[in-house]
Backbone bond lengths (Angstrom), bond angles and torsions (degrees), N, CA, C in turn:
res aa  C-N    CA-C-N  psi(-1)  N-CA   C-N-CA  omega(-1)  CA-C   N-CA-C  phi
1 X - - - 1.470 - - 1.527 109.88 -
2 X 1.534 115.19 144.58 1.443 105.26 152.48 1.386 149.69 -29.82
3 X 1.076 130.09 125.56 1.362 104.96 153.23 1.197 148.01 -35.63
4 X 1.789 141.35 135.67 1.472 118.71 -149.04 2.176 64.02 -101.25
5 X 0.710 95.64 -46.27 1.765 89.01 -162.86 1.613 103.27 -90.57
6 X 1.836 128.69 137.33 1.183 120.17 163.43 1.579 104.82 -155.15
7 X 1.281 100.11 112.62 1.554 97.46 161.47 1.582 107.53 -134.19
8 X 1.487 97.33 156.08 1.099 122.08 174.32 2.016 117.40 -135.18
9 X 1.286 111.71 145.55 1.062 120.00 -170.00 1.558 106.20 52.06
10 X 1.019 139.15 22.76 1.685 129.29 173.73 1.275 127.66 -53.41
11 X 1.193 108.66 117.88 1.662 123.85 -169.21 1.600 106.53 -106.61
12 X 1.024 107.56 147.01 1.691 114.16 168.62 1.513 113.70 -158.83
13 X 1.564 98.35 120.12 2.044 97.77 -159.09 1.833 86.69 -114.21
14 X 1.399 101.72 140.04 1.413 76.83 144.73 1.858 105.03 -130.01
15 X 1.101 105.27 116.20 1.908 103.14 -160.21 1.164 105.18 86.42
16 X 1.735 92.19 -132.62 1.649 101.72 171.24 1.658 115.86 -100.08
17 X 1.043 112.06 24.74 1.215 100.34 -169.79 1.934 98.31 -114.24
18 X 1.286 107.25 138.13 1.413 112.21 -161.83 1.284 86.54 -96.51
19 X 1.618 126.12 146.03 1.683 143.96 165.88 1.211 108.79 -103.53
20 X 1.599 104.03 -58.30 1.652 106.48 -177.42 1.779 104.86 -123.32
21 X 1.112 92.29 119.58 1.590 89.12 -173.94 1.680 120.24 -119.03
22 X 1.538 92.65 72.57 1.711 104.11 179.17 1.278 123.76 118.08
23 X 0.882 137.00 -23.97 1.689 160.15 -120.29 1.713 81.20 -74.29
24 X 1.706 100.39 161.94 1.340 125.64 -179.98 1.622 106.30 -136.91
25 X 0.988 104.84 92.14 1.870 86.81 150.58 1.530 120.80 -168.14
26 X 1.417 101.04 -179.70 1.655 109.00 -162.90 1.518 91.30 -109.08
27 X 1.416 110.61 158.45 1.641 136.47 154.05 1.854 119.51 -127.05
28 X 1.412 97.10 92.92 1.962 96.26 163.61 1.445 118.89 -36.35
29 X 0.906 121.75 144.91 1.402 143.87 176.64 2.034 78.24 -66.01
30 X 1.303 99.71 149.71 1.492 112.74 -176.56 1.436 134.77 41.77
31 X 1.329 110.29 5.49 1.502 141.34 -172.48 1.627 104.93 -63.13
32 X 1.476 146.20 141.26 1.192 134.20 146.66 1.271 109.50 -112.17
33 X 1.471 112.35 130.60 1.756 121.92 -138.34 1.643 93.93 -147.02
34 X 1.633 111.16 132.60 1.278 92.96 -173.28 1.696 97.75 -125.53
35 X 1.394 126.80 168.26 1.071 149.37 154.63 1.351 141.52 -88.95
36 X 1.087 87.60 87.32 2.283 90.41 -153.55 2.138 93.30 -85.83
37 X 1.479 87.02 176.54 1.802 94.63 167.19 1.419 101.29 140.00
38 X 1.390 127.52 162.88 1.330 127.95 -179.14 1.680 102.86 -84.34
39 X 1.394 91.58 -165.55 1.686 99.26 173.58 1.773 129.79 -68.70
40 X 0.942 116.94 120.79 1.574 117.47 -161.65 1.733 114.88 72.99
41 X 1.375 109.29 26.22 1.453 99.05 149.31 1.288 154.71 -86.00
42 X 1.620 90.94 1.50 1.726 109.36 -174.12 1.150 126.75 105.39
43 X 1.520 105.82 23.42 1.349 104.17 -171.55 1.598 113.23 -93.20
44 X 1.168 95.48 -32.34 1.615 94.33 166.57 0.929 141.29 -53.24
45 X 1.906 94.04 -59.25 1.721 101.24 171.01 1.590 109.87 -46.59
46 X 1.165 116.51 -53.32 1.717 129.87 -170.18 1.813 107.12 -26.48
47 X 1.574 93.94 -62.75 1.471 114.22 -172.91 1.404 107.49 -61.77
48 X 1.750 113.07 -46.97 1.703 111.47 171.54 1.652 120.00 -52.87
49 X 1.042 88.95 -32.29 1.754 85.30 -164.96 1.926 92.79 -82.35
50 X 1.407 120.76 -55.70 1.584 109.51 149.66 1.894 138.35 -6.77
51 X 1.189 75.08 -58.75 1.838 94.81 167.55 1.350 137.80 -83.40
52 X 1.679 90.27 -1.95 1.321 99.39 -170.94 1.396 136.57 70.46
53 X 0.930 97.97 17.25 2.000 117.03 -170.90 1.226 101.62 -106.22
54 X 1.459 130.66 -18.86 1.697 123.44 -158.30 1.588 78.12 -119.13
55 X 1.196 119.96 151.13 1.883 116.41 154.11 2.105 84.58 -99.59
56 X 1.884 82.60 135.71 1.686 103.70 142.90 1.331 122.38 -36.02
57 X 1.260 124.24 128.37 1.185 125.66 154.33 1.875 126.22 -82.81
58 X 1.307 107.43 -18.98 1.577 118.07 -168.82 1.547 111.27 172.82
59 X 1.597 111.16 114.08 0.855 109.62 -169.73 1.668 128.20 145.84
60 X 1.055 144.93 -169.90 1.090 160.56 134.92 1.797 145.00 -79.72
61 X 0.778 119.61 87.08 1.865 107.47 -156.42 2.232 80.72 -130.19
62 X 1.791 99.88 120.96 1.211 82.79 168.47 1.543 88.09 -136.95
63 X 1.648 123.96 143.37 1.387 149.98 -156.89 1.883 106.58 -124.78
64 X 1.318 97.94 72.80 2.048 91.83 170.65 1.552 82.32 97.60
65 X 1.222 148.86 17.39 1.490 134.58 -169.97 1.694 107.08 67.67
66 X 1.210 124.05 16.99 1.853 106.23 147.65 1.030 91.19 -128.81
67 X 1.701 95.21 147.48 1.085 149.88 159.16 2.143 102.49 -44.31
68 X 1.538 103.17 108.83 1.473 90.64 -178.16 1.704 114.53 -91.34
69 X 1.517 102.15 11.62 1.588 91.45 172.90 1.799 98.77 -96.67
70 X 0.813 116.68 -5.46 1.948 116.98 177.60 1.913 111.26 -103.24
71 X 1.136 115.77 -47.40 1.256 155.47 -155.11 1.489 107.11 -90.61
72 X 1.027 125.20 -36.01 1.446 125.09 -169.81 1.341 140.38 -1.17
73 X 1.661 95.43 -55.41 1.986 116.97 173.13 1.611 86.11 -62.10
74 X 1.241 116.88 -78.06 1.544 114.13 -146.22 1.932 109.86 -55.58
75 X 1.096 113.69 1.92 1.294 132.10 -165.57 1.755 101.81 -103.49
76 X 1.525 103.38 -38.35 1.570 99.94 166.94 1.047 127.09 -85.74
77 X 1.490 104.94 -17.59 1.667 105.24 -178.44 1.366 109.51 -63.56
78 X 1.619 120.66 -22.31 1.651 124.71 -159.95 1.304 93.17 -82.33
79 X 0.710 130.06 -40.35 1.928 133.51 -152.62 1.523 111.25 -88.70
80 X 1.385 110.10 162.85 1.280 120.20 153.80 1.371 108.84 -137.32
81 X 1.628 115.44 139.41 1.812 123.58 -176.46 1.387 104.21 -111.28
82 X 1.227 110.98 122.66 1.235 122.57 174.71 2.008 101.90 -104.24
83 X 1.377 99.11 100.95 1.732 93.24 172.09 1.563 131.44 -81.29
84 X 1.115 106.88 -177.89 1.245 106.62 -152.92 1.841 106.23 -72.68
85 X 1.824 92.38 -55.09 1.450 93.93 161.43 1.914 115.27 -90.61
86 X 1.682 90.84 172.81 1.294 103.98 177.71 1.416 122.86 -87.74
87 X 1.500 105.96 98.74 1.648 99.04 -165.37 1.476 107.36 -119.78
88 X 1.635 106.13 74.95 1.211 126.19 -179.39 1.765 120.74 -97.41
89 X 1.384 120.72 144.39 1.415 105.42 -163.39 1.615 120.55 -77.73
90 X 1.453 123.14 84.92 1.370 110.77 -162.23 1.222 133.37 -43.73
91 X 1.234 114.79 -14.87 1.771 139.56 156.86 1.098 108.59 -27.11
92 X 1.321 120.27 -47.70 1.772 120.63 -147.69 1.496 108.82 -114.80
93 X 0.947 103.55 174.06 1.723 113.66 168.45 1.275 109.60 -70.34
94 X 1.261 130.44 168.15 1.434 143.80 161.30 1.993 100.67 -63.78
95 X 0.795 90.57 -46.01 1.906 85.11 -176.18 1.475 122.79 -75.38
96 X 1.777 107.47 -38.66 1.621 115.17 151.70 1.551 132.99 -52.92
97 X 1.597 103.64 -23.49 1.439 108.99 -166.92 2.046 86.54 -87.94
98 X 1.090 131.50 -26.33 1.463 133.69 163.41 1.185 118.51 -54.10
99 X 1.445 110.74 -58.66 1.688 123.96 164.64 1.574 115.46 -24.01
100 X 1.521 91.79 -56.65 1.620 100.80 -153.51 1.449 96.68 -76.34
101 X 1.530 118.46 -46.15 1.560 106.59 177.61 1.244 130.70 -53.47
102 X 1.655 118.77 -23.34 1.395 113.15 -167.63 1.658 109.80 -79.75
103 X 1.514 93.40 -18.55 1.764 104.05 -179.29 1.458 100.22 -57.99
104 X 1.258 130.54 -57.40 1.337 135.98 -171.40 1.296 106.24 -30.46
105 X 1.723 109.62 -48.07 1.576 118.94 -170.05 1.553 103.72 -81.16
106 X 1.383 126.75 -10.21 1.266 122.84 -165.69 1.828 131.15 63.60
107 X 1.276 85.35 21.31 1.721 117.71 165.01 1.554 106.83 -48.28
108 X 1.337 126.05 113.13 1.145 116.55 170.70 1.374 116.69 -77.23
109 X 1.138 133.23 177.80 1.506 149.69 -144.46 1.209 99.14 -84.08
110 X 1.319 128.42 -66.13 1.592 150.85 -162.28 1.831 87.51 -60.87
111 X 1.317 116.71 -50.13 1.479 117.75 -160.25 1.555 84.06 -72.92
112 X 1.484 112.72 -74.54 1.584 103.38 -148.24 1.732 105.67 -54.13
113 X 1.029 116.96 -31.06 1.498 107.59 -177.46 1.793 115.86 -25.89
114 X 1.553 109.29 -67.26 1.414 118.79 -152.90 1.802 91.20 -96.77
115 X 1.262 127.45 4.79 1.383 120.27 146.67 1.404 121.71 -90.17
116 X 1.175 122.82 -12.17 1.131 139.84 163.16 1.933 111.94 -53.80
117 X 1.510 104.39 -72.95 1.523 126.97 -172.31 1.639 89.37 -43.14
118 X 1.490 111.00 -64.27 1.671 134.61 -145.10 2.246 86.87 -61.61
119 X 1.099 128.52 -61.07 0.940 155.07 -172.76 1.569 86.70 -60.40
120 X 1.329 146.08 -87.36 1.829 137.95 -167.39 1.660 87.70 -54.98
121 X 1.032 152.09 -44.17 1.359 148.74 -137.01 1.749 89.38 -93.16
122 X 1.129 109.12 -72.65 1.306 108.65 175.14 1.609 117.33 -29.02
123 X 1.211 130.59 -78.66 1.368 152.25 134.54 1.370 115.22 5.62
124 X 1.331 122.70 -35.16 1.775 135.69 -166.60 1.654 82.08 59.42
125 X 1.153 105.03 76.68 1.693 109.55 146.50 0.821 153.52 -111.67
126 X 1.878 104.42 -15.31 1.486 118.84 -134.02 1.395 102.95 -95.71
127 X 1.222 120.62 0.54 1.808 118.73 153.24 1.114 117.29 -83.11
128 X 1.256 135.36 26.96 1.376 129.86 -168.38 1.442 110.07 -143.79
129 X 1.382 111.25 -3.38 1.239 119.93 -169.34 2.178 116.64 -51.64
130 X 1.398 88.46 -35.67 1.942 95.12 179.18 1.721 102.35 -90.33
131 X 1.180 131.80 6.05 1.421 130.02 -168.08 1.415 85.19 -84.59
132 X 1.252 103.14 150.45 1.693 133.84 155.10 1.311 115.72 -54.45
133 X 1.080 143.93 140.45 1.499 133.55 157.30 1.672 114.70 -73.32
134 X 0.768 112.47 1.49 1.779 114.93 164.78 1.926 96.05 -79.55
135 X 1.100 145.17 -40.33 1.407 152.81 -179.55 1.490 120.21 -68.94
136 X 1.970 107.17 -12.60 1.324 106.77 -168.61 1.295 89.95 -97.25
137 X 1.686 123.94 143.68 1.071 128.28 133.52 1.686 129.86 -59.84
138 X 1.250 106.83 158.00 1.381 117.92 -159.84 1.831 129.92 -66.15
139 X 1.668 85.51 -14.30 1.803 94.08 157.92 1.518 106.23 -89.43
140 X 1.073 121.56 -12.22 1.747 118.59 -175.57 1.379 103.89 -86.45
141 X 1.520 125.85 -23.95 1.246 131.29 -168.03 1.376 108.65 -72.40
142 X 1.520 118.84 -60.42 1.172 166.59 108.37 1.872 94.05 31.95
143 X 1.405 119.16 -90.42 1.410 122.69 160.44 1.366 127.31 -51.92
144 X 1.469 118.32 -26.69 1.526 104.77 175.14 1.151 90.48 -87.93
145 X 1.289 152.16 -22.34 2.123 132.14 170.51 1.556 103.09 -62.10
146 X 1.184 123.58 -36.59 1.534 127.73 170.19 1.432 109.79 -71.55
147 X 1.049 124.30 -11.53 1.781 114.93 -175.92 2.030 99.70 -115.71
148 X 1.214 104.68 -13.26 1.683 120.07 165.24 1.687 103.08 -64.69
149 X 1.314 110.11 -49.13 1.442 118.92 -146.41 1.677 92.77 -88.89
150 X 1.541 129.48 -2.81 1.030 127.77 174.05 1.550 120.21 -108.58
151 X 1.076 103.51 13.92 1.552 110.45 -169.41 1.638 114.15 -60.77
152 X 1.651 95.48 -50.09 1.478 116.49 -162.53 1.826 103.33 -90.65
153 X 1.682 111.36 13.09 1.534 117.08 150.80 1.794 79.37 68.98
154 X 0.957 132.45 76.15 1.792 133.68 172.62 1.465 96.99 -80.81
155 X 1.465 96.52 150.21 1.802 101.07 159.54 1.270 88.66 -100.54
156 X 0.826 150.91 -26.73 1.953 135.51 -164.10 2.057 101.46 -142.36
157 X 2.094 93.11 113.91 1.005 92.63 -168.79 1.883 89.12 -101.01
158 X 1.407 100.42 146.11 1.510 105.08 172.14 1.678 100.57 -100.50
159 X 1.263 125.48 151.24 1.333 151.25 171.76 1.340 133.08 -118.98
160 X 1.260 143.22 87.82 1.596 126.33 -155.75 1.969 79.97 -125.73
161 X 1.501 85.22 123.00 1.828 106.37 -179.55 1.383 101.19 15.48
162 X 1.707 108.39 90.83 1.185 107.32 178.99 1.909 112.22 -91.93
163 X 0.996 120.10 -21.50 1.262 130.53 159.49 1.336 147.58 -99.24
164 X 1.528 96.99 31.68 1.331 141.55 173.50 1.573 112.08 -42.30
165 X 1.468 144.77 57.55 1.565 130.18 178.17 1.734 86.95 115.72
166 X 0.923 133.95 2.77 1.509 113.23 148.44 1.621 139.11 -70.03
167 X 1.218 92.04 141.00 1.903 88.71 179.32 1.906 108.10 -68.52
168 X 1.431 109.86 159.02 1.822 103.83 172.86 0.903 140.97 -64.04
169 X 1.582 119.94 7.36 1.219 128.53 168.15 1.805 114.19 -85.63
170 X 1.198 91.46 -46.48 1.338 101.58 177.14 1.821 116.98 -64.90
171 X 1.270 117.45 -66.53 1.229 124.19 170.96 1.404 103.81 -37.67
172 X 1.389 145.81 -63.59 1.141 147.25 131.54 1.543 123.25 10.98
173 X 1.173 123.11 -36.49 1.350 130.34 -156.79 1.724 102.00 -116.50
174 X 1.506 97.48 -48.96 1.468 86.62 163.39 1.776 128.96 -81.72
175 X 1.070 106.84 -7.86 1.478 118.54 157.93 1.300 125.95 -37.94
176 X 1.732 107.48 -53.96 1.168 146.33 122.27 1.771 107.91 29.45
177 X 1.469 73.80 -112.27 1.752 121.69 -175.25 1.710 98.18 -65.59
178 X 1.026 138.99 -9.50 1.469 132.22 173.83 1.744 96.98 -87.75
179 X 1.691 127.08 -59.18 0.782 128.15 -168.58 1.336 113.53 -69.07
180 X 1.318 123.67 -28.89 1.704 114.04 155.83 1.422 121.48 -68.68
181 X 1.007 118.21 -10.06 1.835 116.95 170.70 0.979 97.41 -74.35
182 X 1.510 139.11 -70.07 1.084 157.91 177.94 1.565 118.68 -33.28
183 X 1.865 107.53 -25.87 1.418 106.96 177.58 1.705 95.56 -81.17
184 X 1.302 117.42 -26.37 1.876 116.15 -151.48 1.852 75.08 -90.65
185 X 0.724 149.61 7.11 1.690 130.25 166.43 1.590 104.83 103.94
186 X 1.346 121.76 13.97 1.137 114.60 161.84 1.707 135.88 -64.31
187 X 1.378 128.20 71.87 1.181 122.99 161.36 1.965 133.00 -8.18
188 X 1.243 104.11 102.31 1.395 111.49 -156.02 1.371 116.71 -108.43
189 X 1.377 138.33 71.10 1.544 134.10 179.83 1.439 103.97 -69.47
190 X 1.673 126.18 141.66 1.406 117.94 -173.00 1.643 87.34 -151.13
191 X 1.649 109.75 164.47 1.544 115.58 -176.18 1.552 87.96 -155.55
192 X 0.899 110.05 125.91 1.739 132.92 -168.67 1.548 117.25 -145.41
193 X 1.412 109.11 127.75 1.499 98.70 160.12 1.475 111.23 -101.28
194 X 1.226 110.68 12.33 1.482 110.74 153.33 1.254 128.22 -71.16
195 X 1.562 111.86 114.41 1.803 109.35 -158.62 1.849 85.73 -87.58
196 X 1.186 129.38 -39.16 1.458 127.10 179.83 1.890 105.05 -50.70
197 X 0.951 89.58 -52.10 1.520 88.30 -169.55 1.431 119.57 -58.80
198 X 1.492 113.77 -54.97 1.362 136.06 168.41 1.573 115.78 -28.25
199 X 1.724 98.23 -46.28 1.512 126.85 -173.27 1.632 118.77 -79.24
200 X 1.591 96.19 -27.39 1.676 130.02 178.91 1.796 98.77 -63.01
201 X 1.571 99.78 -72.23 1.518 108.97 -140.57 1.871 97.27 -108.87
202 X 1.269 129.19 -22.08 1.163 119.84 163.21 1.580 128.46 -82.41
203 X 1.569 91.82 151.49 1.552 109.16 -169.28 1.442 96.34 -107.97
204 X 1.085 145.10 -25.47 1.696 142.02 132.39 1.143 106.77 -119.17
205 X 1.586 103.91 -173.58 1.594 108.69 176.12 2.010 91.22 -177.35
206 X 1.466 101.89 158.63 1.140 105.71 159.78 1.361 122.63 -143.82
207 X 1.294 124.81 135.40 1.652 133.88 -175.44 1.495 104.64 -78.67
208 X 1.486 110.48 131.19 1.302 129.20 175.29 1.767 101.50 -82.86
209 X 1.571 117.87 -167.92 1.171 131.08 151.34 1.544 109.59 167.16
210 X 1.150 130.55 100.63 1.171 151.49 148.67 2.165 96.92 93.39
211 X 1.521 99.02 42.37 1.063 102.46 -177.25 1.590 146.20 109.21
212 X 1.623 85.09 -26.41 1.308 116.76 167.48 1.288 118.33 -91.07
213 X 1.278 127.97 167.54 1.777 135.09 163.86 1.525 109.64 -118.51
214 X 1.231 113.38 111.86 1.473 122.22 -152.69 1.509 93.66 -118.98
215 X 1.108 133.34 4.71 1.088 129.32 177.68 1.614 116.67 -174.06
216 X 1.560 126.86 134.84 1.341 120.49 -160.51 1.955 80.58 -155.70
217 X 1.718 89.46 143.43 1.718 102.52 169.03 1.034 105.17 163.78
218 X 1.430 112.66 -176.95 1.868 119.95 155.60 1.462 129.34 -43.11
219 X 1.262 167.94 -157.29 1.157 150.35 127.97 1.663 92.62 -67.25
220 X 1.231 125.24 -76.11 1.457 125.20 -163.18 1.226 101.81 -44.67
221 X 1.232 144.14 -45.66 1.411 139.24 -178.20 1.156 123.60 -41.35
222 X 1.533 102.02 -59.96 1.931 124.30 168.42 1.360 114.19 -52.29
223 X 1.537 137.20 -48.91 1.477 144.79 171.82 1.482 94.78 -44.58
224 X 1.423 122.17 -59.98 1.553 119.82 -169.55 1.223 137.27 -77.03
225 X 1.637 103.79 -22.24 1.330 124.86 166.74 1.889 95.33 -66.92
226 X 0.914 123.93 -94.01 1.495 177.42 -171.92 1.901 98.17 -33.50
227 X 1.084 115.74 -46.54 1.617 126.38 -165.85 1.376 106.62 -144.08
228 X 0.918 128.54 -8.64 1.744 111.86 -164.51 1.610 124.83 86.12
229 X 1.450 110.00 -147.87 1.149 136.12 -179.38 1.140 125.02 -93.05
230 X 1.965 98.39 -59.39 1.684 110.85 -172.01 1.426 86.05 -132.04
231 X 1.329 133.85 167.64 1.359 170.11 99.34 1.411 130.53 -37.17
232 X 1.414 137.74 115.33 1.327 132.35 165.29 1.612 111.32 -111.71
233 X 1.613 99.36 125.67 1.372 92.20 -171.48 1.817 105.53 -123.10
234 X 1.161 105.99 96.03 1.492 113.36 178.71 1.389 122.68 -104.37
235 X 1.602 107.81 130.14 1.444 137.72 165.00 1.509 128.44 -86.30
236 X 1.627 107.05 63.03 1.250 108.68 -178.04 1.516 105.87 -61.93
237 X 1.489 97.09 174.32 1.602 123.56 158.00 2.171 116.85 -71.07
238 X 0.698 98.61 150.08 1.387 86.53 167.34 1.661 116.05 -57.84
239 X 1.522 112.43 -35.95 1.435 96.12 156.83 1.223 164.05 9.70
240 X 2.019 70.27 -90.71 1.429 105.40 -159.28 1.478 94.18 -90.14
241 X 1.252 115.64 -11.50 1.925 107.93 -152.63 1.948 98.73 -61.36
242 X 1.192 112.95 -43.61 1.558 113.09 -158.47 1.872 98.56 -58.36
243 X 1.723 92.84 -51.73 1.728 86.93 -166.10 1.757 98.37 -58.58
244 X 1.338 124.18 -55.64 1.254 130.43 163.88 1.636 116.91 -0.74
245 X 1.067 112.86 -84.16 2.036 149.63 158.19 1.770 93.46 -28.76
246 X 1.103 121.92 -66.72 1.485 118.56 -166.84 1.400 111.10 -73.33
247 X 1.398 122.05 -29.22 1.388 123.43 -170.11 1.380 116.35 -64.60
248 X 1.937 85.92 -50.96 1.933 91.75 175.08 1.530 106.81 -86.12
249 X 0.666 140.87 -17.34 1.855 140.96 172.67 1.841 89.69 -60.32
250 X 1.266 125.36 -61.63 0.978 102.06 -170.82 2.291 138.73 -88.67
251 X 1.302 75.35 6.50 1.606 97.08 -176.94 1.916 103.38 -119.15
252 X 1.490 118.29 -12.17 1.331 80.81 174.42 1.615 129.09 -104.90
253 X 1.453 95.20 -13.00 2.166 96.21 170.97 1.083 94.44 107.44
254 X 1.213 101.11 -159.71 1.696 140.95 174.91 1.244 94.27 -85.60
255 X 0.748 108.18 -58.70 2.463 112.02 -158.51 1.878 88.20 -40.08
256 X 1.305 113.67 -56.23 1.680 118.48 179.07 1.107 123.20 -61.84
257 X 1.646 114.94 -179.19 0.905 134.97 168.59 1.386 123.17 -169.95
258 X 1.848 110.63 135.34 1.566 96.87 -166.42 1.625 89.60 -121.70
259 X 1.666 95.61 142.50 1.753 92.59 158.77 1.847 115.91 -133.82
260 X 0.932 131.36 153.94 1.359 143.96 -154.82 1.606 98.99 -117.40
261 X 1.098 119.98 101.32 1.772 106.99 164.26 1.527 100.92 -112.70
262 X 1.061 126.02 112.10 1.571 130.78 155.31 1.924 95.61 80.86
263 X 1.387 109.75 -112.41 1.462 105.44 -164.73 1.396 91.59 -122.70
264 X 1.529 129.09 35.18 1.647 120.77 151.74 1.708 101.91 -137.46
265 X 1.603 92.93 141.50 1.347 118.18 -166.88 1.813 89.93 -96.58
266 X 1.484 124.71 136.83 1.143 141.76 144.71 1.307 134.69 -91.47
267 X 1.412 112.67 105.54 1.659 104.39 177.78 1.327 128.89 -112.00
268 X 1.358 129.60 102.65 1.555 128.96 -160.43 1.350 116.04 -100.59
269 X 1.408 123.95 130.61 1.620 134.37 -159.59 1.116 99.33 77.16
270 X 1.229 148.81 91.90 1.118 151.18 -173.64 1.695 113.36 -133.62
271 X 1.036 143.96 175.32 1.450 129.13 152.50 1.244 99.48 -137.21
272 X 1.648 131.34 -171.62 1.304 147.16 -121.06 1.964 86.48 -105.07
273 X 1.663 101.04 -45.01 1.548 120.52 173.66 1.842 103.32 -40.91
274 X 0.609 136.46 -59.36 1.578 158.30 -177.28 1.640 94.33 -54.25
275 X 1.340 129.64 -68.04 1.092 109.88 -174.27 1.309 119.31 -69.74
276 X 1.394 103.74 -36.96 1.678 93.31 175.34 1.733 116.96 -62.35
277 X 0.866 125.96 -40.35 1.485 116.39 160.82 1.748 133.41 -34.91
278 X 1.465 86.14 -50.90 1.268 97.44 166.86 1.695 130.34 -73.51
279 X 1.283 97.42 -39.40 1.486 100.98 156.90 1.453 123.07 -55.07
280 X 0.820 124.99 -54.62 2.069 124.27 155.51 1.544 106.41 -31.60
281 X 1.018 128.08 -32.58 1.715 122.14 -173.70 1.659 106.96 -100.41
282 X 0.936 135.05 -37.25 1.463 134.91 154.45 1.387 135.36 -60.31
283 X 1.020 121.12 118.37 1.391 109.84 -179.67 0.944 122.03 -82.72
284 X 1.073 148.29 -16.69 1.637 141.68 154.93 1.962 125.45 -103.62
285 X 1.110 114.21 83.58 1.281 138.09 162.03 1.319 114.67 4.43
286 X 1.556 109.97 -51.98 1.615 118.90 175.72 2.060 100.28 -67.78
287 X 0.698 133.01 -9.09 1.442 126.23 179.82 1.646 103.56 -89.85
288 X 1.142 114.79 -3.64 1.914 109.25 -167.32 1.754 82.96 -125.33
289 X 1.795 108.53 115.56 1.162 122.03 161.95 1.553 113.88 -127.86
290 X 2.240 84.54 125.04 1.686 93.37 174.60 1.161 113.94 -100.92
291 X 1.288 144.06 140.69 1.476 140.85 -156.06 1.890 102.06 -160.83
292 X 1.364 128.66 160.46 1.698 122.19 163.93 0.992 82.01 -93.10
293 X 1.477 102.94 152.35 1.262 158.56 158.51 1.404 100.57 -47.33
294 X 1.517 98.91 124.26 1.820 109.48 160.04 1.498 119.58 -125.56
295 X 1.154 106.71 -170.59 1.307 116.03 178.58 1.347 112.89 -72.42
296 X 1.695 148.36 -12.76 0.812 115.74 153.30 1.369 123.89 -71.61
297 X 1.327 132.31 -29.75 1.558 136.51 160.58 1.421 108.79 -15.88
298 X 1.448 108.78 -55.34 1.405 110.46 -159.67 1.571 109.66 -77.02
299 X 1.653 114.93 -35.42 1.501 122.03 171.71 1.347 113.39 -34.81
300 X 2.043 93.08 -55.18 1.222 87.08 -160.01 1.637 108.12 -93.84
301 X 1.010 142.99 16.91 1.343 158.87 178.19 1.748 78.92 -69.78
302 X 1.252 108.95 -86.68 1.612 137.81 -149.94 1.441 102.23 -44.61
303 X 1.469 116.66 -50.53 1.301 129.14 -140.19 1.617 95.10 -117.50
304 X 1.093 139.51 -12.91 1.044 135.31 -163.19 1.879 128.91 81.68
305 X 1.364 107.80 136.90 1.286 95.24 175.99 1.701 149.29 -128.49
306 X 1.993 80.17 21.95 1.462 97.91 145.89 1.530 122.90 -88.31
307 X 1.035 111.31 171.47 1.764 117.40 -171.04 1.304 111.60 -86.68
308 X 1.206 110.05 104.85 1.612 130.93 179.04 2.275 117.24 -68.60
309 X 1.140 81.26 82.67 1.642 81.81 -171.93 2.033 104.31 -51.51
């Protein structure tokens, strides 16, 4: 099958200042595919111009097979956007604020009704349907923008930090409910600075950074490419840091890699040998942590992991 998502060369200017500068990639039909990157890497624009809300600046971007700089309407009709915030009408009920969206789509009555039910039910809603949205707590809010964004039956759902300020039960729950959409053939674009989640619920993904896509794969792929196996993450003393610094500089190779931010040492590809060494140079044991390697490792490998104003 086609790709539901394809761009190539994708540009996004605004002036002179470049957002997206070139980018390439594909989305499978039923795929849940994520969009990683720090702040101002392009992830937005990416998803806007996706949604049809941003026009292309240069390039190619095709969504279901149209073209979204010609195509646009027929490009929104496919989708559903789940935003970042909750911009639901506190006026209304939880079941009216459904009502009103499906009109947008021109959903008739008889239809939206029992996509309506299927959609709160899905969600764990369907006691809540006459409540106010002043009454919902903020994982309920959270799921009724996810049970909004399903009204109009999307083949390609967009996600921008959908579990943004939830507690772990909740984030948890819609984790859930994404990965069962995702079993019925729902097409899933997502942008998270959740490296767990990203790592959780995507079947690829690719990391942006200042516009570019510097990295594209499986999650497991990227950890192994990208970081290794295991991780050593040590909190010397000022001390200890030099003997620390020389030990692994000189025992881990090429295959590794060490980085230093402030007063913790990072060591990536590492093995079990490595920590015990290092544990001999520290005096307290609880300061030397061996752990595998995840996907945030690799973010922050890629992207850096001081704070990029």
């Amino acid at each position: 099958m086609p790709p539901i998502i394809e761009a190539r060369s994708l540009f996004k200017r605004y002036g002179d200042f470049v957002a997206v500068a070139g980018i390439d990639f594909e989305v499978a039909e039923g795929e849940f595919f994520g969009l990683l990157g720090p702040n101002g890497a392009g992830k937005s624009s990416t998803i806007r111009m996706v949604s049809g809300v941003l026009p292309i600046t240069d390039g190619t971007l095709l969504v279901g097979g149209h073209d979204v700089y010609y195509e646009d309407r027929e490009v929104k009709r496919m989708i559903g956007v789940i935003p970042q915030d909750d911009n639901l009408d506190e006026d209304l009920t939880v079941r009216r604020n459904l009502e009103v969206y499906a009109r947008y789509y021109d959903i008739p009555k008889e239809v939206a009704r029992p996509r309506i039910d299927e959609a709160l039910e899905l969600m764990q809603l369907q006691d809540w349907g006459n409540a106010r949205i002043d009454n919902l707590s903020g994982g309920m809010k959270r799921r009724l923008v996810i049970a909004r964004g399903l009204i109009n039956e999307p083949r390609l759902l967009i996600l921008d930090e959908p579990t943004t300020g939830l507690d772990p039960q909740a984030r948890h729950l819609v984790w859930r409910k994404l990965r069962l959409l995702r079993e019925r053939g729902v097409t899933i674009l997502l942008t998270t600075h959740y490296m767990d989640e990203a790592e959780f619920l995507c079947d690829r993904l690719i990391i942006m950074d200042r516009g570019h896509n510097i990295a594209e794969g499986r999650p497991r792929e990227l950890i192994a490419r990208h970081a290794g196996r295991d991780v050593l993450e040590v909190h010397p003393t000022p001390a200890e840091r030099d003997a620390v610094l020389a030990e692994l500089e000189s025992t881990i190779g090429e295959s590794g890699r060490i980085e230093r931010i402030e007063d913790v040492v990072y060591a990536l590809g590492v093995t079990d040998h490595h920590r015990e060494r290092v544990e001999a140079l520290v005096n307290d044991p609880y300061r030397v942590h061996f752990r595998r390697a995840n996907l945030e490792d690799v973010f922050l490998s890629l992207t850096g992991r001081a704070l990029a104003e």
